[in-house]
C-alpha positions in Angstrom: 0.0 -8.4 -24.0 0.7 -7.4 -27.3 4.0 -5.1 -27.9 5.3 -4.8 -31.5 4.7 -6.9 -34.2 6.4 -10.4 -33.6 6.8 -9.2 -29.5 5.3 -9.7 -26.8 5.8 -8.8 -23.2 5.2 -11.6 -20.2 5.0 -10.4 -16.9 4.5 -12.3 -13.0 2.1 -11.7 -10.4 0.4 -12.4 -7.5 -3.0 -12.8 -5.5 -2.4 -11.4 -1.9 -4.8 -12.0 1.1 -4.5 -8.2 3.1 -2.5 -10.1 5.8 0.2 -11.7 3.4 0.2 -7.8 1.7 1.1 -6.6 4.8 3.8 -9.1 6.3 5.5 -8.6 2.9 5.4 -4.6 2.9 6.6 -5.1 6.3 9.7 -6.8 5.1 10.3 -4.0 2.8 10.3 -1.4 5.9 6.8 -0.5 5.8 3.9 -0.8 8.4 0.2 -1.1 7.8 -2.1 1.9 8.5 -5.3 1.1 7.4 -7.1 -1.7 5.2 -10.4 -1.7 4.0 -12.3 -2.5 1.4 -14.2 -0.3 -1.6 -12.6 2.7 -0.2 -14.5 2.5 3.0 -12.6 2.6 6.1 -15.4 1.2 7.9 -15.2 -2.0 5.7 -12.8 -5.0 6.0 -12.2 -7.0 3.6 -13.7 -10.1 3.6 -13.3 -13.5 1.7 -16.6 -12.4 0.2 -14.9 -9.1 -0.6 -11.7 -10.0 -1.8 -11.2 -6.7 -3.3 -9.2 -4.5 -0.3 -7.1 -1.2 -0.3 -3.9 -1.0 1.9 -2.1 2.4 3.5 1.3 1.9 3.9 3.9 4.0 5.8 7.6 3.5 5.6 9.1 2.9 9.3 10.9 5.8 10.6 9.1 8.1 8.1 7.2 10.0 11.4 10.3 10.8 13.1 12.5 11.8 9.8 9.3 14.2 9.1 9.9 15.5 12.9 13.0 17.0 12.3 12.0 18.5 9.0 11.6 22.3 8.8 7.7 22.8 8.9 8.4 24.8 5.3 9.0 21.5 3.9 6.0 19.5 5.8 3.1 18.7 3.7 0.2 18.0 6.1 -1.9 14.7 5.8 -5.4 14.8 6.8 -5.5 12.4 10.0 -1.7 12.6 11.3 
């Protein structure tokens, strides 16, 4: 990637199966909701499909939203 002239900016990442994704968000205090692929929740990724989108939610988050004055609640289609 270029930056500047003379600079350049390096950077690290990695390939996750939707499994490894989620055992590592769930380290991080989050559980899975959904995964599917191209946006479809009726489609699981696949090895033939490698391409997959993942719905987190922090654990916890339901019962901190609980005790929240509804005023404050923004709703989310499905909950």
């Amino acid at each position: 990637m270029f930056v500047g002239e003379g600079l350049q900016a390096s950077f690290e990442w990695e390939l996750f199966t939707p499994e490894e994704f989620s055992t590592f968000a769930a380290s991080c205090g989050f559980r899975t909701i959904q995964t599917c692929t191209w946006s479809d929740e009726a489609r699981l990724p696949t090895a033939d499909i490698p391409r997959f989108q993942i719905v987190l939610e922090k654990v916890g988050y339901r019962q901190r939203v609980e005790q929240v004055p509804e005023l404050y609640q923004v709703p989310v289609p499905g909950f």
